[in-house]
N, C-alpha and C positions, 0 to 999 in steps of 0.2 A: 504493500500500500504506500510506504514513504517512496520507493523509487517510480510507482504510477503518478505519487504527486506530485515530485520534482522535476516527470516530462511532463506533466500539465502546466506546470506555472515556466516550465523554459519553453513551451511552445508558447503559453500567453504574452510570455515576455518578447520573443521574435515578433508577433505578431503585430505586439506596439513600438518596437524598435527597426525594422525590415527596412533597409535602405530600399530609398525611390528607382536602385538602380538593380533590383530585384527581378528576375525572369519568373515567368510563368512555366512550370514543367508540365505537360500534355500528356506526357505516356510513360509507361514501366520502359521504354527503350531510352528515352528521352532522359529519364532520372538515370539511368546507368549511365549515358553518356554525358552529363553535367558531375555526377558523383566522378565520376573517372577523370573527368580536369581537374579535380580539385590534388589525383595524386600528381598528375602533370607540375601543377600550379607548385604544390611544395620543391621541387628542384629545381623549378626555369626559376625561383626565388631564391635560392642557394647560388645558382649564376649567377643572377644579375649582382647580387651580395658582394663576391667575388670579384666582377667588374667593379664594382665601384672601391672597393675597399685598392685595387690596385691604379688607381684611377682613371679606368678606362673607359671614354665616353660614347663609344661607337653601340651606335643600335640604342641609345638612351636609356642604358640599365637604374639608375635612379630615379627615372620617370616610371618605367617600368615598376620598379619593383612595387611602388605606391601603388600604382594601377593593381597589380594583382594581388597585391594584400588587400584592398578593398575588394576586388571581385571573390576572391575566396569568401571572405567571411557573406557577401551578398548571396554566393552558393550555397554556403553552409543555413545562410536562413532559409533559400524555394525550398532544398531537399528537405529540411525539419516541418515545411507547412505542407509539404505534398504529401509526405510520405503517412499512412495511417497505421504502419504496424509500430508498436510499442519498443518492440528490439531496436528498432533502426532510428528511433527519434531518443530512446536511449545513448545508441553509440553514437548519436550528431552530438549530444548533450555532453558526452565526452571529452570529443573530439573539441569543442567550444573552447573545455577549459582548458584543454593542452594549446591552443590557437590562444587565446588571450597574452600567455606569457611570451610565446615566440615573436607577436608580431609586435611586441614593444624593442626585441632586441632588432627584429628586421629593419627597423623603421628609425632606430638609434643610427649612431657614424659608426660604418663596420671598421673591425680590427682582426685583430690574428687570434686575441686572445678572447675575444668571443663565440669565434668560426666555427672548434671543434666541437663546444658544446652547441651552438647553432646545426651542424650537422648533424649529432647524435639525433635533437630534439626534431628536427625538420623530420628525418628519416621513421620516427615512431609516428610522426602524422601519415606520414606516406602509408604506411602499416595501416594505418587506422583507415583510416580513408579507400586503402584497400579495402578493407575488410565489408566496408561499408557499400563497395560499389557490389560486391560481390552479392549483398544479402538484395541488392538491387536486383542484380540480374538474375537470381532466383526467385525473385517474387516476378520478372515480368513474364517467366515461364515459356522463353520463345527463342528457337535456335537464332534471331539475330541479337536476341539482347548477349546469348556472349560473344559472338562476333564482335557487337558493338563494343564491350568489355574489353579484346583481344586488343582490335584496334586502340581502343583509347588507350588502353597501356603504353602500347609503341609510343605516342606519344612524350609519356613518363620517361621513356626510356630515353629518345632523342636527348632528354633536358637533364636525365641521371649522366648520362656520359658526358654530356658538355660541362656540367657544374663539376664534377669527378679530374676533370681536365682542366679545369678555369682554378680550380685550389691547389695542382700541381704546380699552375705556372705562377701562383702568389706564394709557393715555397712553402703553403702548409701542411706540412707532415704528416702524413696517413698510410699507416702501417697495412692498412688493409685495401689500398687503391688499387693493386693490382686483381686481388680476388673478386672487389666489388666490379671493372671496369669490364671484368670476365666475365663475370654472372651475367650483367646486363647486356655484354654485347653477347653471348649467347641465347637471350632470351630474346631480344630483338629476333636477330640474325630465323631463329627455330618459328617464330613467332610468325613472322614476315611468310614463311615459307608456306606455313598452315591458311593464313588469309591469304595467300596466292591462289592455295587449291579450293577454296569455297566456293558454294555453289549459289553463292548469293551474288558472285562477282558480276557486274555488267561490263561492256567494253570499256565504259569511263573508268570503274574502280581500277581496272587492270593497269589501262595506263597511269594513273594516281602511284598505286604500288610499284610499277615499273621505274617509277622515279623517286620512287624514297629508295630504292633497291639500289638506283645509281648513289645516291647521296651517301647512304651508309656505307660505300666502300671507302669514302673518304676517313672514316676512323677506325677501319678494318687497316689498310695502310700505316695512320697514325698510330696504330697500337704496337707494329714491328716496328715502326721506326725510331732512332736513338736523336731524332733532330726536334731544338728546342720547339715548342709549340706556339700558334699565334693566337693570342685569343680571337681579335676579329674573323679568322678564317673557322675557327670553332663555335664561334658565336653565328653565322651566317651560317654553316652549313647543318646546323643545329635546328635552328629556325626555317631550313627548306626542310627538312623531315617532318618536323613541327607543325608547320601549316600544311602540307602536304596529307599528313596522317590525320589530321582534324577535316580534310576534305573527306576522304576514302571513310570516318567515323560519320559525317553527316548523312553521306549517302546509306552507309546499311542502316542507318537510323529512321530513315525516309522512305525507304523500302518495308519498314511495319505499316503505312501507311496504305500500300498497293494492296 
């Protein structure tokens, strides 16, 4: 009964607090592809963090990063008003309160010596956020809501390997960059493969994927090679997978509609 009442009164409270720049979600495909930016959103925020902490102004990572700290918390209110199952307005309720403390450091002047606990903490949102798109795509009960899930991950992934690479070339030390760069560029790379052979694919999706397919070889290279890295060239070719993978996500999302 106490945890039934403290998603009532955090839904009542969104409900009078809901930024004006709040979307409307339409469908169970719709929530899993809005929940799935929000893991996107925790690493393209660990970038831009990174950019800016090295003072790097290409691609306007301090504009940025404001922009999507407000978009996030904007997503975390649709998903908590849409959503009617108890579990999933629970883990937004969560996820809230691990987000209030991050985005006061995000939103601080970055440093070195805030970064590794900024990563640890960004990464359990991802976690969460994960967890969260998942109980999404089992509630919408349709082989394209995990399509839609797959895809939106890649996403994540684009922004996990740039941000993984943007902390290497500010010299911040991470014992585990190779294991995590591995994971993720294997989960991509396997990932990619599977949304090739879908049977949801149309001519457009294909060409979509055929050129995140070209893009990703650019950190397949990067990852053998011993030559220093450029953030711009990591930042732009991050952001072509990025918008690319958010095209190829719109479309199997829009195909619940047919």
């Amino acid at each position: 009964m106490i945890v039934k009442k403290r998603i009532i009164n955090f839904t009542l409270a969104l409900a009078l607090t809901t930024s004006v720049s709040a979307i409307e979600i339409t469908s169970p495909t719709h929530a899993v592809d809005i929940s799935g930016k929000q893991r996107m959103f925790t690493q393209r925020m660990l970038k831009d963090y990174a950019m800016v902490g090295m003072g790097n102004t290409f691609g306007k990572p301090e504009e940025d990063l404001k922009k999507i700290s407000m978009t996030f918390q904007d997503n975390m209110d649709s998903l908590a008003i849409y959503t009617k199952s108890e579990e999933i307005k629970k883990s937004i309720s969560e996820l809230n309160t691990l987000w209030v403390s991050v985005q006061k450091v995000l939103l601080d002047t970055p440093s070195k010596e805030k970064v590794e606990k900024l990563q640890i903490d960004l990464d359990i949102l991802l976690k969460s956020s994960d967890e969260i798109t998942k109980l999404f795509t089992k509630e919408s009960g349709k082989s394209s809501g995990e399509t839609v899930n797959k895809a939106g991950r890649q996403r994540m992934l684009s922004q996990r390997m740039a941000s993984l690479y943007m902390l290497k070339v500010w010299e911040v030390e991470d014992p585990q960059f190779n294991k995590k760069l591995e994971e993720s560029m294997s989960l991509f790379k396997n990932s990619l493969l599977e949304l090739e052979s879908s049977s949801l694919n149309t001519d457009e999706i294909k060409s979509i994927l055929a050129k995140v397919k070209k893009s990703f070889m650019f950190f397949e290279m990067m990852s053998m090679s011993k030559s220093k890295f450029v953030p711009t060239l990591i930042y732009k070719k991050s952001n072509d997978i990025l918008v690319n993978m958010n095209k190829a996500t719109q479309k199997y999302v829009a195909l619940e509609t047919k």
